[in-house]
Steps between C-alpha positions, in 0.01 A plus 500: 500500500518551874875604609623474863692797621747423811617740733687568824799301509866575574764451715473457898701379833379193624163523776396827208194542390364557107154508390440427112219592299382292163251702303274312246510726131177439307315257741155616521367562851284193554758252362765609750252515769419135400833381506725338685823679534867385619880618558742248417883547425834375327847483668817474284543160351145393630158423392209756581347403820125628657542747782135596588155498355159720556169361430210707343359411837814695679612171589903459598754228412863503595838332412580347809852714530352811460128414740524818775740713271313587231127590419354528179224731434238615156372789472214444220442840377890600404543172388771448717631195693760590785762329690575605828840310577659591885794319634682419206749243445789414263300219375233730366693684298388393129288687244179488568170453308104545488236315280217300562435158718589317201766686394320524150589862322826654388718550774620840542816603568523448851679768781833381663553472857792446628610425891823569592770619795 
């Protein structure tokens, strides 16, 4: 069963930067290559929201409140999906989440970020 591995949170000042890394256990090469990946994340006493998707085609899609701050990125042979996140808010601060377009496999448990003065 494929597991997603977070990475890279913690605790910043606001306008910080973090840059998370989900790895993809037991996905074969060509099925993560193949698939379309995304970030999404969960703030206290709210539902889990989408953040940013990559297509197999390296194609980009943002949350609105986080276009120019953050860029997602794959790297197919470790596996890997990254998210670069600059100028970070108070409102980001949430755990945060990878998995697939459709949000289909286990979710794993997730790396906190937290934005704070």
């Amino acid at each position: 069963q494929v597991q997603f591995v977070e990475a890279g949170g913690g605790s910043v000042q606001p306008g910080g930067s973090l840059r998370l890394s989900c790895r993809a256990s037991r996905m074969i090469l060509s099925t993560f290559t193949s698939t379309d990946m995304a970030w999404y994340r969960q703030a206290p006493g709210k539902q889990r929201e989408f953040v940013a998707s990559i297509a197999a085609s390296r194609s980009t899609n943002y949350l609105d409140s986080v276009k120019d701050r953050f860029t997602i990125s794959k790297d197919n042979g470790k596996r890997t999906v990254y998210l670069q996140m600059n100028s970070l808010e108070p409102e980001d601060t949430a755990v945060y989440y990878c998995n697939d377009i459709r949000a289909s496999r286990s979710w794993g448990q997730g790396t906190q970020v937290t934005v704070s003065s």
